[in-house]
C-alpha positions in Angstrom: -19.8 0.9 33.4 -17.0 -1.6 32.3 -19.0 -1.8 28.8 -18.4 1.4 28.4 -14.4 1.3 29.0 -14.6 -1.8 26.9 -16.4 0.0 23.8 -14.0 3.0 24.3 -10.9 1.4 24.4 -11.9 -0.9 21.4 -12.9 2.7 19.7 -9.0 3.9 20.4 -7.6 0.6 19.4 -9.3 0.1 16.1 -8.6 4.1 15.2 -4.7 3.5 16.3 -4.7 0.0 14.1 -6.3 2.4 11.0 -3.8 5.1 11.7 -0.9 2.9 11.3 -2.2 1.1 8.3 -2.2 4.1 6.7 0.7 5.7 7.6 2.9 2.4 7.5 3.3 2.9 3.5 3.2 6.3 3.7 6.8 6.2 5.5 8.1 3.4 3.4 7.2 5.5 0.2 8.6 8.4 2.1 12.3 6.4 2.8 11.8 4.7 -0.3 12.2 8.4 -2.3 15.6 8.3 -1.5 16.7 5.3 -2.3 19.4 4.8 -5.3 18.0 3.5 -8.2 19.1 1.3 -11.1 17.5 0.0 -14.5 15.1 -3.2 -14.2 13.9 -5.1 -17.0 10.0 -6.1 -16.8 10.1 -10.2 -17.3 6.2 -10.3 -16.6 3.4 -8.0 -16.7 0.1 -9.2 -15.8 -3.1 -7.9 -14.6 -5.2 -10.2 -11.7 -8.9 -10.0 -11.5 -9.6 -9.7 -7.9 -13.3 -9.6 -6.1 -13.6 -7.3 -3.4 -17.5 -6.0 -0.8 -17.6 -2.3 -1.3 -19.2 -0.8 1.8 -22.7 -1.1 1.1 -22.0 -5.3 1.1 -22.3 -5.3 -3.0 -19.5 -7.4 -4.8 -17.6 -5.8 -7.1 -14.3 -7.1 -9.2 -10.9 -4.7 -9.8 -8.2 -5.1 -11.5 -4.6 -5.6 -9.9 -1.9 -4.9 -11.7 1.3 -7.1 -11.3 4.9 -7.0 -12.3 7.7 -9.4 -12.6 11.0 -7.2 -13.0 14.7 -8.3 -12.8 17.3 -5.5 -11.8 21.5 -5.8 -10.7 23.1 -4.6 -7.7 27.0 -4.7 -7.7 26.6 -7.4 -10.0 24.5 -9.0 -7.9 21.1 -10.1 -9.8 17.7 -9.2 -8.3 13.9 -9.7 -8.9 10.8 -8.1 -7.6 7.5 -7.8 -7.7 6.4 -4.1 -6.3 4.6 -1.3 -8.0 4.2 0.7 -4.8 4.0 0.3 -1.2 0.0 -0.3 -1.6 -2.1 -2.5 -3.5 -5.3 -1.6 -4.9 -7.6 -2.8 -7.7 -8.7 -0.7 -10.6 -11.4 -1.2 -13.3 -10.4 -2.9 -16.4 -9.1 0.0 -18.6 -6.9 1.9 -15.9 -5.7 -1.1 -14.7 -4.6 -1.9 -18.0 -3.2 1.7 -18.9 -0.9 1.1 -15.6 0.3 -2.5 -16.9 1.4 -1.0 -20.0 3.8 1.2 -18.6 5.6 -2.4 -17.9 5.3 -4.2 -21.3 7.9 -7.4 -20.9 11.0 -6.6 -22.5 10.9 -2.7 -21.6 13.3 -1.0 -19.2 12.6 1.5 -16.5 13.7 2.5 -13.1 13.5 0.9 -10.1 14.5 2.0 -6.9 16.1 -0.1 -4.4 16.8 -0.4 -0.6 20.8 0.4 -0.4 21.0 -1.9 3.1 18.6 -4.5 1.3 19.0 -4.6 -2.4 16.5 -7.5 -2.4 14.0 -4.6 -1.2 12.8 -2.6 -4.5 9.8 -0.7 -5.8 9.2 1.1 -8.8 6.9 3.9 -8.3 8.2 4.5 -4.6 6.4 8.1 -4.7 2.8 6.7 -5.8 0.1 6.7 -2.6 -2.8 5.6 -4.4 -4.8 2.4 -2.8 -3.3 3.9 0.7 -5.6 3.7 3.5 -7.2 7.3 4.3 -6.0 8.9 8.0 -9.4 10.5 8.4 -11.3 7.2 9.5 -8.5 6.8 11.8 -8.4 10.1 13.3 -12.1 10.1 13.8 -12.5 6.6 15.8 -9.2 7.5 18.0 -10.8 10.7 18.8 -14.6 9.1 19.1 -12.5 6.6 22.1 -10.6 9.3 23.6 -13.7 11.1 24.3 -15.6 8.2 25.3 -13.2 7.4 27.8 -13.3 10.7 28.7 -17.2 11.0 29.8 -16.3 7.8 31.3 -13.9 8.6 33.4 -15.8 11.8 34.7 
């Protein structure tokens, strides 16, 4: 009987920990939208090889993009590091189609936070590499009803 509180309630918590890792970024790109924006200039524009277990416990390699980027705030010099509010790794070719939209030298725009202009992203409306709700959703409502025949 207690097992079976135990197994539901780690059912809720694990679906409310998925649920907020994938809405977390999903607000901060929301916020993010309407943030002012300025012009950054790319210092660095690199693309990491990264090794990651795909579900079935194969390995595979992706592709993670990274920027360097400088940008001023009422004068006041800045540099980040953010694409987007989620990291994911790509295969070779995409990945490399994203890092030349940031070739060293170029300009584009950046958006920043206006109460912390260290805070800055360039592509605050991009949701790709975002954890999925539906995994979430589904082991929340697997615990809820657990707990439910449990109870009863």
């Amino acid at each position: 009987m207690v097992a079976n509180y135990i197994i539901s309630i780690g059912f809720i918590l694990f679906g409310s920990w998925w649920l907020y890792r994938a809405y977390a970024p999903r607000y901060r790109s929301q916020i993010a939208k309407s943030w002012p924006t300025t012009t950054a200039e790319i210092l660095e524009s690199n693309t990491k090889e990264d090794q990651l277990r795909t579900s079935t416990g194969n390995v595979s390699v992706a592709f993670v993009p990274t920027v360097r980027y400088s940008y001023k705030v009422n004068g006041q010099q800045y540099e980040g590091n953010r694409i987007t509010f989620a990291t994911i790794g790509f295969d070779f070719i995409t990945a490399s189609n994203i890092r030349e939209q940031f070739l060293e030298g170029n300009q584009t725009s950046v958006s920043y936070n206006p109460d912390n202009p260290a805070e800055s992203v360039l592509r605050p409306a991009a949701t790709a590499g975002m954890f999925s709700r539906i995994p979430g959703f589904f082991m929340l409502i697997i615990g809820l009803v657990l707990l439910y025949f449990v109870i009863i």
